[in-house]
C-alpha positions as CSV (number, residue, x, y, z in Angstrom):
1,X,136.4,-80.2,20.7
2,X,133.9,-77.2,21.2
3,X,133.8,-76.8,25.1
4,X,130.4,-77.7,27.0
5,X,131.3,-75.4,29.6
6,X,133.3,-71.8,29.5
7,X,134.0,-69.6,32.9
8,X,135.5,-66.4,32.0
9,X,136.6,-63.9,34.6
10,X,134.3,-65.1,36.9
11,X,134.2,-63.1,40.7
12,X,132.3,-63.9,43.0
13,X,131.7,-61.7,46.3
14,X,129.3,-62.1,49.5
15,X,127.0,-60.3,49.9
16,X,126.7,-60.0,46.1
17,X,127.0,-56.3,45.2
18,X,130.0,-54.8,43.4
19,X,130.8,-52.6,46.1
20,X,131.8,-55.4,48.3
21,X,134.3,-56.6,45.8
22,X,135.5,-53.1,44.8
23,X,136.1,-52.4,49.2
24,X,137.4,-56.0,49.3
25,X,140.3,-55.2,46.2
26,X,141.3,-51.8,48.3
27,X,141.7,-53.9,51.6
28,X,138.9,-51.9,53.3
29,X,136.6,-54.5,54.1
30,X,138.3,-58.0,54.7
31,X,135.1,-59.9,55.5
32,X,133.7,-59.3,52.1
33,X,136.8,-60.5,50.2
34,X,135.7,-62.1,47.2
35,X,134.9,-65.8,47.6
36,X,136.2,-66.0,44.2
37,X,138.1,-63.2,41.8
38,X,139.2,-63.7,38.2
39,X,138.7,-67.7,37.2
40,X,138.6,-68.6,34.0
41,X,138.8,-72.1,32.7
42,X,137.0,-74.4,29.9
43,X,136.0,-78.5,30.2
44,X,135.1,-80.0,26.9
45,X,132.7,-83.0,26.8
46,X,134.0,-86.4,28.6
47,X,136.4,-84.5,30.2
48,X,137.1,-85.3,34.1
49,X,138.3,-82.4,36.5
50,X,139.2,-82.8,40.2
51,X,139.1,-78.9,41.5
52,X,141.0,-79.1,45.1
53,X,142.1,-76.3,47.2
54,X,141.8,-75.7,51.2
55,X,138.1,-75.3,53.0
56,X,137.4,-71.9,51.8
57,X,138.9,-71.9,48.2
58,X,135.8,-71.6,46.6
59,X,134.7,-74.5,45.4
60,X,131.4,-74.6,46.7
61,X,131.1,-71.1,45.4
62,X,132.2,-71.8,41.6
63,X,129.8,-74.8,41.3
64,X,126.7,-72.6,42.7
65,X,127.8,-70.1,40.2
66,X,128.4,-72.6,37.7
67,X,124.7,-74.3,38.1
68,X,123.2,-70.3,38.1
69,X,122.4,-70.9,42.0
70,X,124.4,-67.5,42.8
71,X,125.1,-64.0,40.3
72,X,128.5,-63.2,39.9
73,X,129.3,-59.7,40.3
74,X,131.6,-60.0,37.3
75,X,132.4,-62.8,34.3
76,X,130.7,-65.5,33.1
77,X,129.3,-68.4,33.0
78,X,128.5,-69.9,28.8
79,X,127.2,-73.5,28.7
80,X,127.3,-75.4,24.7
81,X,123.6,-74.2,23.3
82,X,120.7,-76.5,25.3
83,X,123.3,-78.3,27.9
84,X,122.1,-79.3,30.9
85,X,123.6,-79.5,34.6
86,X,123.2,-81.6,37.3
87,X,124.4,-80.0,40.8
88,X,125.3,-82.5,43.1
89,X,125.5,-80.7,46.8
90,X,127.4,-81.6,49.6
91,X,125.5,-84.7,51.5
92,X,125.2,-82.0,55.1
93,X,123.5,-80.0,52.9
94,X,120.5,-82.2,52.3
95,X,117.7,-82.8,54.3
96,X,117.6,-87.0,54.8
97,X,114.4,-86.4,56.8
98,X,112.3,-85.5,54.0
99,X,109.8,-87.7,53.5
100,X,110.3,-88.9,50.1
101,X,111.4,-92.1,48.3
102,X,114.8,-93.0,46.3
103,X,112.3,-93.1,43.3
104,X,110.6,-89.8,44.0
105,X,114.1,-88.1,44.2
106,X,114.7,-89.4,40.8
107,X,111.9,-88.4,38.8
108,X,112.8,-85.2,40.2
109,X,115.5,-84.7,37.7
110,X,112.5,-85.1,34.8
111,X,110.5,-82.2,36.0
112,X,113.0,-79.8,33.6
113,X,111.5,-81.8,31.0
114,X,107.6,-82.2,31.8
115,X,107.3,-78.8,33.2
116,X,106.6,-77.5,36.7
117,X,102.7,-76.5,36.1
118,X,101.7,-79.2,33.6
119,X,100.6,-82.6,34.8
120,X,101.9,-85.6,32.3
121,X,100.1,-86.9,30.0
122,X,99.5,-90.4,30.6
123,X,102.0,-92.1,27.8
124,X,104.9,-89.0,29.4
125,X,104.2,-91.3,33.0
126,X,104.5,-94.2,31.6
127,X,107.8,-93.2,30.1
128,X,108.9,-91.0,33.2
129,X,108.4,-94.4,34.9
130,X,110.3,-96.7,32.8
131,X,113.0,-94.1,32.7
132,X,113.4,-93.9,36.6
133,X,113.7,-98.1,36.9
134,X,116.3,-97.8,34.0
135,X,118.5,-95.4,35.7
136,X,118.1,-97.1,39.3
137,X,119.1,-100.4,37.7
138,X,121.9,-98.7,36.1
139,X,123.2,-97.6,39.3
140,X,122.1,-100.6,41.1
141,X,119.9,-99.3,43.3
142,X,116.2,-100.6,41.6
143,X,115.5,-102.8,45.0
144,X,115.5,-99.6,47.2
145,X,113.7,-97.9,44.6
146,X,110.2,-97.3,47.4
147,X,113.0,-97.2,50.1
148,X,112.9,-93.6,52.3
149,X,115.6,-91.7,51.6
150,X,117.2,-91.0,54.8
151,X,117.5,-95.1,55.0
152,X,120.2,-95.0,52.6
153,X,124.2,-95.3,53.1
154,X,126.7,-92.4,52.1
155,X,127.4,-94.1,48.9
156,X,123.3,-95.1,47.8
157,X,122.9,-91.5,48.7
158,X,125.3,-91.1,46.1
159,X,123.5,-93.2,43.4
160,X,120.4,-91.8,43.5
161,X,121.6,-88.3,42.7
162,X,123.8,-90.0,39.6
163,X,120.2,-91.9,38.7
164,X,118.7,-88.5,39.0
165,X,121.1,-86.9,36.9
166,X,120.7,-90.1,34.1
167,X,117.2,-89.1,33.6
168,X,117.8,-85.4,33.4
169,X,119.7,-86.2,30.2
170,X,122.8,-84.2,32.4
171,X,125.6,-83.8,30.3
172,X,127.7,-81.2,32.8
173,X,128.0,-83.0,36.4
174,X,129.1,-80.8,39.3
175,X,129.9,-82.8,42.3
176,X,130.4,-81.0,45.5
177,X,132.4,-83.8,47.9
178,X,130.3,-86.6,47.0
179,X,133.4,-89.1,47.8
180,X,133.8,-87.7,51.4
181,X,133.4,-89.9,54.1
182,X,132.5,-93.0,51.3
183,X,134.5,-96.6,52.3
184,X,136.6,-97.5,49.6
185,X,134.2,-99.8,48.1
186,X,131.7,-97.2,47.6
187,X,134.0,-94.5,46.5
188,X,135.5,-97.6,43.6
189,X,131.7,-97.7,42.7
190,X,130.8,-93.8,42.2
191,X,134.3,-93.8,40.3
192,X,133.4,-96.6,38.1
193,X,129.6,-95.2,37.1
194,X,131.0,-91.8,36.6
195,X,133.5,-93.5,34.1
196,X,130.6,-94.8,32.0
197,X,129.1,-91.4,32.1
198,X,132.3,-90.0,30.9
199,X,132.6,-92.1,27.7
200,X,128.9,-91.3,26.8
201,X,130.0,-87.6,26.7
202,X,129.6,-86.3,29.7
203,X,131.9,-84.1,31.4
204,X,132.9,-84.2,35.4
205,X,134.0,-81.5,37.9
206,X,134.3,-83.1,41.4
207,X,135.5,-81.3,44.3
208,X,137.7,-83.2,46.6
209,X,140.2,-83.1,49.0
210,X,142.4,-86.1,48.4
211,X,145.0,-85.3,46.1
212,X,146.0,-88.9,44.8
213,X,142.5,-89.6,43.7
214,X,142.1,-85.8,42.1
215,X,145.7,-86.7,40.3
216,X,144.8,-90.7,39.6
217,X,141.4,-90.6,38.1
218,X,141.4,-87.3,36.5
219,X,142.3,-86.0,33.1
220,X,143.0,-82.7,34.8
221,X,143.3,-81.2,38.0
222,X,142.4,-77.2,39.2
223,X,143.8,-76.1,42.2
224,X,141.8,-73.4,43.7
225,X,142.1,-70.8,46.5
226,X,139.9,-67.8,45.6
227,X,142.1,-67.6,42.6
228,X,142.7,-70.0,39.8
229,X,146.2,-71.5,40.6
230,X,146.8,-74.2,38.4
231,X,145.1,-76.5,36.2
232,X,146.4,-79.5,34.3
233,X,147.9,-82.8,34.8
234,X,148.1,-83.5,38.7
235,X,152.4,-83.7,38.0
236,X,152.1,-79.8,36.2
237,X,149.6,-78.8,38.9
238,X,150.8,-80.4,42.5
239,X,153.7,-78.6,42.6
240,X,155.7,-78.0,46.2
241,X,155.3,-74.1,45.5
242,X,151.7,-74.0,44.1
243,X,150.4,-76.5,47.0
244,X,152.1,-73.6,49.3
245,X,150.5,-71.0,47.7
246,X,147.1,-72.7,47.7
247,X,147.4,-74.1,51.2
248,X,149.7,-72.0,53.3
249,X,150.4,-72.8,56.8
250,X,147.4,-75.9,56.6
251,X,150.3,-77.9,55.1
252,X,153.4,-80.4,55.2
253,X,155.6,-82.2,52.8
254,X,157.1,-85.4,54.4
255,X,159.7,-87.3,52.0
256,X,159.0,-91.0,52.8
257,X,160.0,-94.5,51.2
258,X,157.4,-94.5,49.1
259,X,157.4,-91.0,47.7
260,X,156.5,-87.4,48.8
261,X,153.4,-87.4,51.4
262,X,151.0,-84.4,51.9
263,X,149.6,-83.8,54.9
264,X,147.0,-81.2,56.2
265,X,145.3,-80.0,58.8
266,X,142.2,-79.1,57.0
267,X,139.2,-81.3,57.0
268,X,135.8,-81.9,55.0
269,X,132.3,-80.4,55.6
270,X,131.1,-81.4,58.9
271,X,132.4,-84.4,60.1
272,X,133.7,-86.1,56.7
């Protein structure tokens, strides 16, 4: 299959400017290292990818780049001809005091369509309207649809942003640690909606830290720390040496009954 998404050579650097990256690569500026230096990959459509890697890997960086929210200073990003994202950001990186509705944030993700200066014509709300029930339904969320959205739990939070995405028409999902700090229940329930997603044609990229999920549910898993370090099936990828290389010090191998147990000393955004 033709790939919906290509990332060649892709570096990015803060602050943004080549001469950052070309101090960083002769050691004389550590603080502007490059964030990310050299990834290239490709996800066809349907395709599921876990990316993991230690706080600071990048992967907050690739998506941003991915979604055009940042300029590489080098590489690129090629999307299939008229494929649209959906950017799903870390949940501390949203303001739940807005004051706007589950459906509001919603038919957000139809504005790409109607335009941002042209008011809808009135069969376009009708249909922007029927849309946004259909995807909260979907995603079981069509009783909260007039509910604030700071009122919602981690994983209706969740939802919403897969609703929005449904009405976008999305068919390349980016999402940033939307399983951290979710119950099992609610994590099950993201899982099984972005399933359904999946065999419609649309392709996943989720960024977590748990490394049996990323190698359970997964067709393929990247393992990312500035660099590209692997990517592949989770038993190619999760290697003792490449989880060393990508983690370092953070981590532990403990052989136990039940199999070889990872641990780390890194944690999630905030307090996930």
């Amino acid at each position: 299959m033709d790939p919906i998404l290509e990332v060649v050579d892709l570096t990015v650097a803060y602050p943004g400017s080549l001469l950052a990256a070309r101090l960083a690569r002769s050691g004389q500026s550590p603080s502007s290292r490059p964030a990310l230096e050299g990834v290239s990959f490709a996800v066809v459509r349907g395709e599921g990818v876990a990316v993991v890697g230690p706080n600071g890997a990048g992967k907050t960086t690739l998506f941003r780049a991915i979604a055009g929210l940042i300029r590489p200073i080098a590489g690129e990003v090629r999307l299939a001809p008229q494929a649209r994202i959906a950017y799903l950001p870390q949940r501390s990186q949203v303001d739940w005091a807005f004051p706007v509705t589950v459906a509001d944030v919603v038919m957000m993700g139809l504005i790409q369509r109607i335009g941002w200066l042209r008011l809808p014509r009135r069969r376009e709300a009708r249909l922007a309207r029927l849309a946004v029930h259909e995807a909260l339904e979907q995603v079981g969320l069509g009783p909260l649809a007039g509910r604030p959205i700071g009122e919602l739990s981690g994983g209706e939070q969740q939802r919403m942003f897969l609703a929005r995405a449904m009405v976008q028409g999305a068919e390349l999902l980016l999402l940033d640690e939307s399983l951290a700090g979710l119950d099992a229940a609610a994590q099950e329930e993201i899982l099984r909606l972005l399933g359904g997603l999946r065999e419609r044609g649309v392709a996943v990229l989720l960024a977590t830290h748990d490394l049996n999920l990323a190698g359970g549910r997964f067709d393929r898993v990247m393992l990312l720390n500035r660099r590209l370090l692997g990517l592949g099936k989770a038993e190619e990828v999760l290697t003792t040496e490449r989880l060393h290389a990508a983690y370092g010090g953070q981590l532990r191998l403990v052989q136990t009954a039940e199999g070889l147990a990872v641990l780390c000393d890194t944690c999630c955004e905030e307090r996930h």
